[in-house]
C-alpha positions as CSV (number, residue, x, y, z in Angstrom):
1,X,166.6,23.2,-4.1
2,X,163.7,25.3,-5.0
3,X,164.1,29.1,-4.9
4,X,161.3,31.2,-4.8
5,X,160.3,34.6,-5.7
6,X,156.5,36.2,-6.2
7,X,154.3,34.6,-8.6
8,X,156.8,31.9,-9.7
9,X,159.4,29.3,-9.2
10,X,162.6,28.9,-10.5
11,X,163.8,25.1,-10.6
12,X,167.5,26.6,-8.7
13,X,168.8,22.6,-10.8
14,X,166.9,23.5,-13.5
15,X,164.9,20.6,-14.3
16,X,164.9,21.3,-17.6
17,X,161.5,18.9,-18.2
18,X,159.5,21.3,-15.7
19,X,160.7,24.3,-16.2
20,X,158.0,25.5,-18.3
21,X,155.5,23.9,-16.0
22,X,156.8,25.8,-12.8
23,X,156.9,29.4,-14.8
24,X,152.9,28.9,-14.7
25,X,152.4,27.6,-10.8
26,X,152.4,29.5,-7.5
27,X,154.8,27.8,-5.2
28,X,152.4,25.4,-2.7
29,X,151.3,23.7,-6.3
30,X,154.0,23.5,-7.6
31,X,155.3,22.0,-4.1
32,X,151.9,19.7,-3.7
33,X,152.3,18.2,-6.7
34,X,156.1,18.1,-7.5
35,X,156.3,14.5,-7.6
36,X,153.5,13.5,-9.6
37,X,154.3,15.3,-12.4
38,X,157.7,14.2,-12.4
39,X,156.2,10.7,-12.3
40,X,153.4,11.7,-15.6
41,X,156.6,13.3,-17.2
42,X,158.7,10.1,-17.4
43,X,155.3,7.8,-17.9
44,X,154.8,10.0,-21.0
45,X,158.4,9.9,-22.4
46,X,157.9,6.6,-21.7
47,X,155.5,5.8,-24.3
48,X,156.1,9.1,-26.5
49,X,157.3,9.4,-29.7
50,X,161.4,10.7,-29.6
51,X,160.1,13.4,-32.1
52,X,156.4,14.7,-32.2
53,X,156.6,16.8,-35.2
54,X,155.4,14.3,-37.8
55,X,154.6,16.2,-40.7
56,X,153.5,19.6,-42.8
57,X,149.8,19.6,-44.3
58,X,148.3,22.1,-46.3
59,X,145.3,20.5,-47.5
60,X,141.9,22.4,-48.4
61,X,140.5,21.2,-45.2
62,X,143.2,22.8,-43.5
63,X,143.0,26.1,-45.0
64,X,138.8,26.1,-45.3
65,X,139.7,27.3,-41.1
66,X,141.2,30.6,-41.9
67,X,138.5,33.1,-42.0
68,X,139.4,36.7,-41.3
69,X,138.7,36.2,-37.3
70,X,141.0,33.2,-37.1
71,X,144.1,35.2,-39.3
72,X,143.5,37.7,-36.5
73,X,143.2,35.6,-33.6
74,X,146.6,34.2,-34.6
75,X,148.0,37.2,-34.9
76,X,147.2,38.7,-31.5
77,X,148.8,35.4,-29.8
78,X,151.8,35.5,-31.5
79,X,152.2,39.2,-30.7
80,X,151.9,38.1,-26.9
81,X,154.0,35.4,-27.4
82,X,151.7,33.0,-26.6
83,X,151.8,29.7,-28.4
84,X,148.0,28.6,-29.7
85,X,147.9,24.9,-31.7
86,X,144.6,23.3,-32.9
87,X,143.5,20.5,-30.9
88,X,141.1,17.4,-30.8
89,X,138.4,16.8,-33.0
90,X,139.4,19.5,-35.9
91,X,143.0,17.9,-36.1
92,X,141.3,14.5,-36.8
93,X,138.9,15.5,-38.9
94,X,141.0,17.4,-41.0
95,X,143.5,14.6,-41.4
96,X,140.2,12.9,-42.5
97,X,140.2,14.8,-45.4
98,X,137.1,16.8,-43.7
99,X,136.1,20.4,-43.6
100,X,135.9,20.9,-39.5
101,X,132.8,22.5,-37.9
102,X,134.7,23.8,-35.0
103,X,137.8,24.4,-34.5
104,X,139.3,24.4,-30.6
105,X,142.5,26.0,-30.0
106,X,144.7,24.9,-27.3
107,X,147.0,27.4,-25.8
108,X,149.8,28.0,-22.9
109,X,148.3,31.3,-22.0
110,X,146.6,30.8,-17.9
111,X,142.8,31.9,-18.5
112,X,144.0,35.1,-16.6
113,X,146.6,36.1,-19.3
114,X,143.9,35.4,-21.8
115,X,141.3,37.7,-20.0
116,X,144.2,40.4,-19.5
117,X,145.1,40.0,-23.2
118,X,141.3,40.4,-24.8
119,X,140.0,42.8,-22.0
120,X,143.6,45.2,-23.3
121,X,142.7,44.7,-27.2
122,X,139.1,45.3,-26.3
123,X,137.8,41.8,-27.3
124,X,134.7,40.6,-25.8
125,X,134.5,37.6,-24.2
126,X,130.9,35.6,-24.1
127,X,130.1,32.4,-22.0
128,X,132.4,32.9,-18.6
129,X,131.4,29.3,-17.2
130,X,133.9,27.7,-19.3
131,X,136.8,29.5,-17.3
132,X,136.2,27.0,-14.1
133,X,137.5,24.2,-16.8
134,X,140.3,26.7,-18.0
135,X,138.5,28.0,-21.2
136,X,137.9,31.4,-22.4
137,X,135.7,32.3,-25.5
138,X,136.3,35.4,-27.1
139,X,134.3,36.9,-30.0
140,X,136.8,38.5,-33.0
141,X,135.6,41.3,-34.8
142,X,132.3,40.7,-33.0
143,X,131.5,38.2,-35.9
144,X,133.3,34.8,-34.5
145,X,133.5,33.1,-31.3
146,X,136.3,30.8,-30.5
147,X,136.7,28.5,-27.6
148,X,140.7,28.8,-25.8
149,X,141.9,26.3,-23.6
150,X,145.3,26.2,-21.5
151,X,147.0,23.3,-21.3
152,X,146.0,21.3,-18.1
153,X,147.1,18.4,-16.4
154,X,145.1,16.2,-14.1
155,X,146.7,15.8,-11.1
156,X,143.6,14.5,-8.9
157,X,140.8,12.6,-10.7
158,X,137.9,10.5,-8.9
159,X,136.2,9.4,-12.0
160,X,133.7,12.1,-12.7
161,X,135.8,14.9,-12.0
162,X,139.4,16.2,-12.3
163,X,141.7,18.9,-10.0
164,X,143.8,20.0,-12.6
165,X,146.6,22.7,-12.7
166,X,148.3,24.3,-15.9
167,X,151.2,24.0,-17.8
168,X,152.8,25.0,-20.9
169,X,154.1,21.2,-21.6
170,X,152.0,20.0,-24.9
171,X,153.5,16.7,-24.1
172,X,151.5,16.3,-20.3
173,X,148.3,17.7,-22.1
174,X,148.4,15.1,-24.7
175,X,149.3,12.8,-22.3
176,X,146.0,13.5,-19.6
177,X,143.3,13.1,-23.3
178,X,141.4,9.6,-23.7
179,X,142.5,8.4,-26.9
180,X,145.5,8.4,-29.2
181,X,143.5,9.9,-32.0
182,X,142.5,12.9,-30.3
183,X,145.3,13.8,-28.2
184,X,147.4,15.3,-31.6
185,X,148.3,19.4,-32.3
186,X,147.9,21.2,-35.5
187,X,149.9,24.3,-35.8
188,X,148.5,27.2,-37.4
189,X,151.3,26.9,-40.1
190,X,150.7,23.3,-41.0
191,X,152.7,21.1,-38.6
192,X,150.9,18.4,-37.1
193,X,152.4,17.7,-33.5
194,X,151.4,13.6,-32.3
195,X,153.0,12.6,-29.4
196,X,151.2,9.1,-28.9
197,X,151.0,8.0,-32.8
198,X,147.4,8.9,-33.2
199,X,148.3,9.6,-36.6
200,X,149.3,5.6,-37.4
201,X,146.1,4.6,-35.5
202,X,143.9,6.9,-37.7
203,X,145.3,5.6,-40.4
204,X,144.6,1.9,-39.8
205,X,140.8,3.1,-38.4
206,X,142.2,2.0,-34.9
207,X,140.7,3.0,-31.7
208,X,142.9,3.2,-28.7
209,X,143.3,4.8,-25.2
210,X,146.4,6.6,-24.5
211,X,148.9,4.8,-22.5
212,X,147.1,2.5,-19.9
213,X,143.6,1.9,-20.7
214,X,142.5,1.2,-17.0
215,X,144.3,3.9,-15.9
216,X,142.5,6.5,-18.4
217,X,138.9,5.0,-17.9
218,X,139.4,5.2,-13.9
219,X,140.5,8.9,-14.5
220,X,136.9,9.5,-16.0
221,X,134.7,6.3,-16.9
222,X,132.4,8.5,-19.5
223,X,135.5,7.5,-21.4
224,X,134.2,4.0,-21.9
225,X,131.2,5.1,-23.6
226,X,133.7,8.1,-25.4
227,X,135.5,4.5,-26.6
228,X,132.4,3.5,-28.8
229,X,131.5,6.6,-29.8
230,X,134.8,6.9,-31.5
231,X,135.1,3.7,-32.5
232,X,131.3,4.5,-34.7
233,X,133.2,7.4,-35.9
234,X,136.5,6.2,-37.7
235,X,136.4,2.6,-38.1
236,X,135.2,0.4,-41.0
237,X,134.6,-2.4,-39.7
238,X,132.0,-3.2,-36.5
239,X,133.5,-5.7,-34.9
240,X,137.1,-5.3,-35.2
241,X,137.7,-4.5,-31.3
242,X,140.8,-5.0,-29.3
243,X,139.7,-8.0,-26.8
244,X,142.2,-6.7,-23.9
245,X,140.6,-3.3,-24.2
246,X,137.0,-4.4,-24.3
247,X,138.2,-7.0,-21.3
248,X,139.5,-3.6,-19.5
249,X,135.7,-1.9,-20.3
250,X,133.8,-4.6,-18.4
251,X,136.1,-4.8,-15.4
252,X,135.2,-1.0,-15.1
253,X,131.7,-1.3,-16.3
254,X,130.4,-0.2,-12.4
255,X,132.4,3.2,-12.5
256,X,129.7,4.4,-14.4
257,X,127.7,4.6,-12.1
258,X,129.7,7.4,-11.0
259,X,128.4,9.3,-14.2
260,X,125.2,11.3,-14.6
261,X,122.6,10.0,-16.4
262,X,122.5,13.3,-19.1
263,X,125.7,12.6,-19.6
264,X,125.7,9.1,-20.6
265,X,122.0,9.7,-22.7
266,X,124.3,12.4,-24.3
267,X,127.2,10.0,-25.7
268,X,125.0,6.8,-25.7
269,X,122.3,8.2,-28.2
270,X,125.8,9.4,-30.7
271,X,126.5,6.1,-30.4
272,X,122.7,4.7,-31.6
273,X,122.8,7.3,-34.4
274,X,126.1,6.5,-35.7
275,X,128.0,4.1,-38.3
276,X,127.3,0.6,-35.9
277,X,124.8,2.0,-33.4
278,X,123.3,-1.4,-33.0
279,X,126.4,-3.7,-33.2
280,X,128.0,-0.8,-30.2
281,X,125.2,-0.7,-28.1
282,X,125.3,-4.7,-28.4
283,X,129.1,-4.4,-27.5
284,X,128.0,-2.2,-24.9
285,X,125.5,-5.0,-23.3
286,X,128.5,-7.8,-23.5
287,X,130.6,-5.5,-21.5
288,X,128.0,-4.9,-18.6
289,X,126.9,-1.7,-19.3
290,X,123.0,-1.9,-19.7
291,X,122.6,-1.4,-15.8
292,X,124.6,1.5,-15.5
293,X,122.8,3.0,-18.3
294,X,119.3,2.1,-16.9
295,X,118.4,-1.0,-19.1
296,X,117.2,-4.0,-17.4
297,X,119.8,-6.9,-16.4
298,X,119.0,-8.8,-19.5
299,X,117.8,-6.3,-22.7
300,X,116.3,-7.7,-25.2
301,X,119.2,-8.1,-27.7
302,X,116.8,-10.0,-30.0
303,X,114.2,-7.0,-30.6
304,X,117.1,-4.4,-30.2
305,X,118.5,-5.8,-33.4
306,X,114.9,-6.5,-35.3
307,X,113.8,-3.3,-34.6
308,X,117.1,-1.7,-35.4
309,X,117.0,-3.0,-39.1
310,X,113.2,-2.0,-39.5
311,X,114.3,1.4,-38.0
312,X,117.4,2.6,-40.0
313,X,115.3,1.1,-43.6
314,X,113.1,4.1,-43.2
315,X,115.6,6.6,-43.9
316,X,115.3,9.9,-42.6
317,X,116.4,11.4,-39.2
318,X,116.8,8.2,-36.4
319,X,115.3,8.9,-32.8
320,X,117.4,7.0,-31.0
321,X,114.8,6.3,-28.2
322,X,112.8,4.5,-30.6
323,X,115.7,1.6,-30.8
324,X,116.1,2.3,-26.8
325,X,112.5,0.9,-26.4
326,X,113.0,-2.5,-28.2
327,X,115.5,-3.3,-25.4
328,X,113.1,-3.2,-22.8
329,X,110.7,-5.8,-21.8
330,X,108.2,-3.5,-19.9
331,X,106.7,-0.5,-19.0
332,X,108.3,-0.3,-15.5
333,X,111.5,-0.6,-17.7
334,X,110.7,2.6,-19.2
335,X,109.8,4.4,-16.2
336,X,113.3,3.0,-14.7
337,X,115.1,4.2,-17.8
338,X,113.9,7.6,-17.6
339,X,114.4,7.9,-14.0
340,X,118.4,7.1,-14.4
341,X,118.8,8.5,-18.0
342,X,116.9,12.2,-17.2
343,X,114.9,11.9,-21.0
344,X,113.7,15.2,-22.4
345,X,109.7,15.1,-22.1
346,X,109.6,14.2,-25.8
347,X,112.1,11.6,-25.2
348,X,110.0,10.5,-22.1
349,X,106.9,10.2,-23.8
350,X,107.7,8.0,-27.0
351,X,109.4,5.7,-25.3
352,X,106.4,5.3,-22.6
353,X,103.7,5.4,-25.6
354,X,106.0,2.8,-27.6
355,X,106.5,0.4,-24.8
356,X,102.7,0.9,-24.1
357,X,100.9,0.1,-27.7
358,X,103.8,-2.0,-29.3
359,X,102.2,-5.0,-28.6
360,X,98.9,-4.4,-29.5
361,X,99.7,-2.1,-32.8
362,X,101.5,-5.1,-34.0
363,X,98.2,-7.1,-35.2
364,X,96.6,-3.9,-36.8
365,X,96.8,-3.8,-40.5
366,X,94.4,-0.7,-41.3
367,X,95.1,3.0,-40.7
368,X,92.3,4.3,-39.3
369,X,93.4,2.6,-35.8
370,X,96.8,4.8,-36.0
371,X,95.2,8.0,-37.0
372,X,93.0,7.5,-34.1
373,X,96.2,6.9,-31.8
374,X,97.0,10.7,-33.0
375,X,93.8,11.8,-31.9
376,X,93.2,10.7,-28.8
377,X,93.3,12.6,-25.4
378,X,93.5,16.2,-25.1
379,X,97.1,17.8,-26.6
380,X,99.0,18.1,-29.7
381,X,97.4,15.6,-32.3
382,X,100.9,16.9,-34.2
383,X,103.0,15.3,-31.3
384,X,101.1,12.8,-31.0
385,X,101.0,11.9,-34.9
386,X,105.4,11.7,-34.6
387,X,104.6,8.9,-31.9
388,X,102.7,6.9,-34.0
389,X,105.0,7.4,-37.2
390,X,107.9,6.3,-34.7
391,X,105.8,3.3,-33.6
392,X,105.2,2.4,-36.9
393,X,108.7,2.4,-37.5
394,X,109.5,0.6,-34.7
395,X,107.1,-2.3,-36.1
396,X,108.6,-1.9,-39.5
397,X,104.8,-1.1,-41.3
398,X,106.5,0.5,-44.1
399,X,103.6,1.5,-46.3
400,X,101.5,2.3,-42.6
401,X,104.0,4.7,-41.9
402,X,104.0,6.4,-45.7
403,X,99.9,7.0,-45.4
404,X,100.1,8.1,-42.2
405,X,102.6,10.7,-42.8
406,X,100.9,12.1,-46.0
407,X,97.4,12.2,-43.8
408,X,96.4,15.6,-42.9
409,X,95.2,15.7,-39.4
410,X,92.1,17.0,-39.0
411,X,90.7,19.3,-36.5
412,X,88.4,17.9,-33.6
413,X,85.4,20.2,-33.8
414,X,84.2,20.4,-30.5
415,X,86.6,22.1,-27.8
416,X,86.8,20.9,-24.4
417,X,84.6,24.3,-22.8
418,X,81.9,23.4,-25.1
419,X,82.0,19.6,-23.3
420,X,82.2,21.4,-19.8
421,X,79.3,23.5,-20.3
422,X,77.3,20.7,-21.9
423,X,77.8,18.3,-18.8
424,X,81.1,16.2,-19.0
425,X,83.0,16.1,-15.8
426,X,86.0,18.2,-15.1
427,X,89.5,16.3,-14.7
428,X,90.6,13.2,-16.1
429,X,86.9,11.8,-17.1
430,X,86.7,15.0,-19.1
431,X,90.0,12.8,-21.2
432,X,88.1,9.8,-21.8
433,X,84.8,11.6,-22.9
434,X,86.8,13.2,-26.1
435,X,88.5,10.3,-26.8
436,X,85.2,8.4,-27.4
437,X,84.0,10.8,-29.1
438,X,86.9,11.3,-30.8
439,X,86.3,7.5,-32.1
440,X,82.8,8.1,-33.3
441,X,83.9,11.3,-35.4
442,X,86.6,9.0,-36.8
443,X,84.1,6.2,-37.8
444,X,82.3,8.7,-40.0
445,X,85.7,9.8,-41.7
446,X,85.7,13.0,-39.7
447,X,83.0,14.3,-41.4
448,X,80.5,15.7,-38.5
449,X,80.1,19.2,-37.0
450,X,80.1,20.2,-33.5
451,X,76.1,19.6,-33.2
452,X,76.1,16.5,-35.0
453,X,79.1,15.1,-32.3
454,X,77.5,16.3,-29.0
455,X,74.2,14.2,-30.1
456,X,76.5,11.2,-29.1
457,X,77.6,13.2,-25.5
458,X,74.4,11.7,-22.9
459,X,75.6,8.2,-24.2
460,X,79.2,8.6,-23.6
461,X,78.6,10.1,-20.3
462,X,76.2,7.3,-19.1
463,X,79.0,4.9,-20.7
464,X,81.2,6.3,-18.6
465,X,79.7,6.2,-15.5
466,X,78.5,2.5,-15.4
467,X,80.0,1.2,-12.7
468,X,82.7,-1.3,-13.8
């Protein structure tokens, strides 16, 4: 029997595992959805540990988190008597022995509590959009932001996107997050709260999904490339996978389809820039991925893992679409990857100029060839100058890429007006007359003034025009 009265339910047999979840419900949700949350309840407790409070930390990690905003934010909770508990990534990295860059906070306050709380207290809060996915961010003292989420539980999911309702049961919010290492608490006074031994598996470097692998991936499949990301970020050794759970990725490889291209770029190039980016994009390949994040049927594995060791000896800052373009055979490819993938125009570009001159750069062993490659066309020599340095990367011409970088472009003295009003052609003609001359002022070590190069402009143009 369920008795009702405005704005809430009362459980009349007091269910004592719901309770808390009703408080937070209007009746026809609570109604709707009544038996699937009894159902998530006992799956949980099925699999849960009998006591989640594993331990007490106070560890310098731990306390580097309490700035003055934080003391206060904790403060004006508790004087609401709203419960707030670290959550995700700062929990694991803290257990990690390492100082968090954010912190999230998870909370059984509804978003409209929150906003009633901060708007009473005079608290501003920034960045309304993340209210739709139950988050509110308020700024403390005007000096720091900090990003509250209610507990939720996903009650209707169709692999992309989730109808969720809150609760104030930590154990269904643990239960509805990807994988055992993220779905633990930390308490602001040191507990840590780990209902699905994420703990034990961060300990042993293990990645694993909570509960029923198939059944979290089919919830949202961006959790198969969430998998490897992870799996880059805690484990020491690359190939120390659990075959059932990679067998599980590959039967759902197609559901990512299902996932925008930004948003599998966005995990995929962590992945490439992370401890085992090749071995976990070559995981990736064996479970059927590489369609579903536009790569041809059959990448080149070969050149992925060549150009991945010339690549990551350089050093420095990794663009990931530089190992991107070794898997593709062509320059359709490219043009196919962008179109699925939605690359940045910088991303766009390298990988279309790598794919383009990879093959002939290859057999060039002198430099003046590359600095004209950062010359040519109308546009920013600067730009075009990272190209070639990632090209050269790409080809692994180590001591290439060290004079090319310490090379000081030099500024083309002859502007394209001055061409125009001396006879070249408007449009794309007006392109290929400044990149031959661009190659004549290169021959003579970029030594020649404006007069000296448009002496060589009735011969480029007559060039030009032969008929070919």
């Amino acid at each position: 029997m369920v008795v009702a009265r405005p704005g809430f339910l009362v459980l009349a047999h007091k269910r004592l595992f719901l309770s808390n979840f009703w408080s937070r419900c209007s009746y026809s949700t609570a109604h709707k959805y009544q038996d699937f949350l009894e159902r998530r309840k006992m799956e949980a407790n099925a699999i849960a540990r009998p006591d989640p409070v594993l331990m007490k930390i106070d560890t310098p990690e731990f306390q580097s988190i309490f700035t003055q905003e934080l003391k206060d934010l904790i403060a004006l909770f508790k004087r609401y008597n709203y419960e707030i508990r670290i959550a995700g990534g700062a929990v694991r990295d803290i257990l990690m022995n390492i100082n968090p860059k954010d912190v999230d906070i998870a909370t059984t306050a509804t978003p409209t509590q929150m906003k009633e709380l901060f708007t009473t207290e005079n608290i501003r809060m920034v960045n309304m959009n993340g209210e739709k996915h139950g988050t509110i961010t308020p700024r403390i003292n005007d000096k720091e932001c900090f990003e509250i989420t209610t507990l939720r539980v996903d009650v209707v999911t169709d692999g992309r996107h989730a109808e969720v309702v809150h609760t104030t049961d930590w154990l269904l919010d643990a239960n509805r997050r990807d994988l055992t290492i993220n779905s633990m608490f930390l308490g602001f006074d040191g507990t840590l709260y780990d209902y699905f031994y994420g703990y034990e598996d961060l300990q042993k470097r293990r990645v694993a999904f909570v509960g029923d692998p198939d059944k979290r991936i089919k919830e949202d499949y961006l959790r198969i490339l969430r998998y490897f990301r992870f799996y880059g970020r805690i484990a020491e050794c690359a190939n120390r996978h659990d075959a059932e759970t990679l067998r599980i990725i590959t039967t759902n490889a197609t559901g990512l389809a299902k996932i925008s291209g930004e948003r599998i770029w966005q995990e995929w190039k962590k992945i490439l820039t992370g401890n085992f980016g090749t071995e976990l994009t070559t995981e990736m390949i064996k479970c059927d991925l590489a369609v579903h994040c536009g790569l041809p049927e059959t990448p080149n594995v070969d050149e992925f893992t060549r150009v991945s060791a010339n690549v990551r000896s350089f050093g420095g800052k990794l663009e990931p679409m530089t190992l991107v373009a070794a898997l593709l055979h062509t320059q359709e490819d490219a043009i196919h990857l962008n179109s699925r993938l939605k690359l940045t125009v910088f991303e766009r570009e390298l990988i279309y100029f790598i794919t383009q001159n990879r093959d002939e750069a290859a057999t060039i062993e002198e430099l003046r060839p590359f600095q004209q490659l950062c010359l040519r066309t109308i546009g920013n020599a600067k730009l075009k100058k990272e190209y070639v340095l990632e090209l050269l990367k790409y080809l692994g011409k180590r001591d290439m890429h060290r004079k090319l970088f310490e090379w000081p472009l030099p500024v083309f003295p002859v502007k394209g007006h001055v061409l125009l009003a001396n006879g070249a052609p408007k449009g794309p003609k007006l392109g290929l007359v400044m990149d031959r001359l661009k190659v004549i002022w290169s021959n003579n070590e970029y030594n020649m003034s404006e007069e000296e190069i448009l002496k060589h402009l009735p011969a480029v143009l007559e060039e030009i025009e032969k008929p070919k």
